[in-house]
N, C-alpha and C positions, 0 to 999 in steps of 0.2 A: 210651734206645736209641741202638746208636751214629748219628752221624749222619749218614757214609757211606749207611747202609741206610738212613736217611730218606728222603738226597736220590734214592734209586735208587727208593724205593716210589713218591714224585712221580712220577719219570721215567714209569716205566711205567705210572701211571695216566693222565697225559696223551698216551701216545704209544699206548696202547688203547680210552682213552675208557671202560675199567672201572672203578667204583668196587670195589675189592676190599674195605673196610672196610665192606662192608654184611656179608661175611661171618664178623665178627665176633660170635657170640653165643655166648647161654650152654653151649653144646652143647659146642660148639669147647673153650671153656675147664674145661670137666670132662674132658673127654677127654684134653686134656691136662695137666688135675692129676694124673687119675689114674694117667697115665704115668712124671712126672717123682717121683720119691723122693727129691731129696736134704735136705727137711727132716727125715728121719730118719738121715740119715748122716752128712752135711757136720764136727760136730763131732768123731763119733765117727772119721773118717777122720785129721782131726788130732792128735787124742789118743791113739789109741791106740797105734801104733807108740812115740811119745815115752815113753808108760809105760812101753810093754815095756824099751824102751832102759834107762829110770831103776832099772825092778825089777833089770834086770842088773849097773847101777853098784853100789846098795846094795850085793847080795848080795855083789859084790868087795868093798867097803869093808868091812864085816861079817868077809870072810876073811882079808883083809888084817889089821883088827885083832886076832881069833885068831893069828895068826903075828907078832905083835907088831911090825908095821909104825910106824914113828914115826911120829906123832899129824899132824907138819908133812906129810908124805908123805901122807897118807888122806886130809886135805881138800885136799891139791892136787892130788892124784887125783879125787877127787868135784867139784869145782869142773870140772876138764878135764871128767870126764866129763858135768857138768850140761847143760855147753854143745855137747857131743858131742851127746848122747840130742837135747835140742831141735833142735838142724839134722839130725841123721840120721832121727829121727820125723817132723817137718814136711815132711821132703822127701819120703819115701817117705809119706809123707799124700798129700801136693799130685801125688804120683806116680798113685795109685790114685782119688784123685777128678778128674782128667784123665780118666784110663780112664772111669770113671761118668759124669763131664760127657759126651765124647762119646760113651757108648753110647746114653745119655738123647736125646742132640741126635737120631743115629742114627733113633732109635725116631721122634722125633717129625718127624723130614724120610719114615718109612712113612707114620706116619700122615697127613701132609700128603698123602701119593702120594695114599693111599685117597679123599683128601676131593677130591682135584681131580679124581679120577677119577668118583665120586661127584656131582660139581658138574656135571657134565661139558654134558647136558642145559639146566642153568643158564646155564651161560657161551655154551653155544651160541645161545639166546636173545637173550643180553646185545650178543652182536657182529654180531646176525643183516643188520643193517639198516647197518653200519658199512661204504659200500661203499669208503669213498675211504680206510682204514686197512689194509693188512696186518699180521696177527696171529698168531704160534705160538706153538706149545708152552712154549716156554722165557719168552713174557711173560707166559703166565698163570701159568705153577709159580713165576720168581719175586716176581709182584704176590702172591701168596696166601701167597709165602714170607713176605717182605718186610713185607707191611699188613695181615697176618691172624696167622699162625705165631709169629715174632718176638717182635713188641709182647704177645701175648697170656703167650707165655713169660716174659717180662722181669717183663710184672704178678703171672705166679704166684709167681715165685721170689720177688720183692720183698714178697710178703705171707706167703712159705712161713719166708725166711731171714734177715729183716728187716736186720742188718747186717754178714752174712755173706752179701748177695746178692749185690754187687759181683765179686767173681772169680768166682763159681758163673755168674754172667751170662756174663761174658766167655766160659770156655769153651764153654755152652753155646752162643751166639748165632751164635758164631765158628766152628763147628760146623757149625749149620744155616745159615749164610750161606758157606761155603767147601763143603758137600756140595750146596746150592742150585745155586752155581755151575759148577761138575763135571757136574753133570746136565744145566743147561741150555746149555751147551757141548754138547754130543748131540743137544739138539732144536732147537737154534737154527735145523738147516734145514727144518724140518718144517712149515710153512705150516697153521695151521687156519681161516687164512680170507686167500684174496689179492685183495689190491685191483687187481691186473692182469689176471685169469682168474675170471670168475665161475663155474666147475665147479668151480672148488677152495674155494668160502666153503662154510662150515658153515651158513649160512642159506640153502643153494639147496635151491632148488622138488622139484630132482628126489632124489628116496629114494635111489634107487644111487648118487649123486656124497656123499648125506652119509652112508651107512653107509659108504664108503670111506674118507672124511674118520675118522668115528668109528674105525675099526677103526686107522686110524693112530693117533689119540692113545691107543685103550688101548694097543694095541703098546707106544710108545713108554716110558708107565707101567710096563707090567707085565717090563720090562726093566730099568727105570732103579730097580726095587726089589733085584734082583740085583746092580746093581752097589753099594749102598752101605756091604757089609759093607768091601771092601777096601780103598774110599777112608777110611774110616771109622777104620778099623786103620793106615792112613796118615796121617793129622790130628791121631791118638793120640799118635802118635809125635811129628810134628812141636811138636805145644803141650806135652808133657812133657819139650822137652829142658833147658829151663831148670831142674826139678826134678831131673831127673835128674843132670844137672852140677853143681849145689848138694851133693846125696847122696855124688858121688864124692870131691868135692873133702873132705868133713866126713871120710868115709871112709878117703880116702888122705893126711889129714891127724890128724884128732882118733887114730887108732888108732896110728900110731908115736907120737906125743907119751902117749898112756899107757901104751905097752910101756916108753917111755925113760924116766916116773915108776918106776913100777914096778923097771926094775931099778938105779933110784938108789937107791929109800929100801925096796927089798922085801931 
């Protein structure tokens, strides 16, 4: 896991005084198997475009030699175009498993919503007696980001993809650690327990001060589910530009160099 996110998981376990790695178990990690799919696509995302490209070259070289293209001409044609197919296949791969990486991430920064909201009760116990700590929203979404979500993801993919988990991580991780961030930018002011004001902790006496407290952090939740299609769609974009420049350059380079085979030796 990267180690940014380690040092940040520390951070916010010392500065809560929550162990969020209690809520790692086996629940957690099914849930999130059975969200994440890319042990069944990962290869087929890189292969397959490249195929299609190579079925195309063939099928020219094939027509080419019907129209009696010189022999020197056809494999310098198919040679361009080998190398053509492979950088325009891989890139519109690496293009559409971007999209997958973070729709996946996406889903699993919901599901995380569900579970802290879910937890919600739990956490409120955990901080009840914390009076000298101030505590919000945004340190519990990102501790359970961080030392629950994360590491549990990074383990499945590593058992799903074995050594095609490396980039699949990355996008994913980077994903749910930049939509993490995004969110908890919003709750950052949202106090679920303050060490200055005892009507604002989640562990007071009195019902009305912590159903208000509660009704703020589901609020807060059931907001920051709406907002993650568009950040989402925005992440997409940013971690696919490298693919995508890869694509145009193969593009706006391999396809004049075999119009100009072509009309040397066609």
């Amino acid at each position: 896991m990267n180690k940014k996110i380690e040092r940040e998981a520390e951070r916010l376990a010392q500065k809560t005084g929550i162990d969020f790695k209690k809520y790692r178990n086996p629940e957690i990690v099914k849930r999130i198997s059975d969200l994440i799919g890319f042990h069944n696509q990962t290869t087929a995302f890189l292969l397959k475009y490249t195929g299609l490209f190579l079925i195309i070259i063939a099928v020219l070289c094939l027509w080419f030699h019907a129209r009696e293209m010189s022999i020197f001409g056809i494999v310098l044609f198919a040679i361009v175009g080998i190398l053509f197919s492979v950088a325009e296949g891989v890139s519109l791969g690496l293009i559409k498993l971007v999209k997958k990486g973070v729709k996946d991430g996406a889903d699993t920064v919901i599901l995380m919503l569900d579970f802290v909201k879910e937890a919600k009760q739990d956490i409120y116990a955990l901080i009840k007696n914390k009076r000298d700590t101030k505590i919000f929203v945004s340190n519990v979404l990102e501790g359970i980001s961080y030392d629950v979500f994360i590491p549990t993801v990074n383990q499945i993919i590593r058992e799903k993809l074995k050594l095609l988990a490396k980039p699949v991580n990355f996008i994913i991780e980077n994903t749910i650690f930049l939509l993490t961030k995004s969110l908890s930018e919003a709750a950052d002011k949202i106090a679920i327990k303050d060490s200055k004001d005892d009507t604002e902790q989640i562990g007071s006496q009195e019902a009305e001060e912590q159903e208000k407290a509660e009704n703020k952090y589901d609020q807060f939740i059931d907001e920051a589910r709406g907002k993650i299609g568009p950040i989402a769609d925005s992440v997409s974009r940013k971690v696919a530009i490298p693919a995508r420049i890869a694509f145009n350059i193969a593009l706006f380079t391999g396809v004049p160099i075999l119009l100009i085979i072509y009309l040397i030796f066609g």
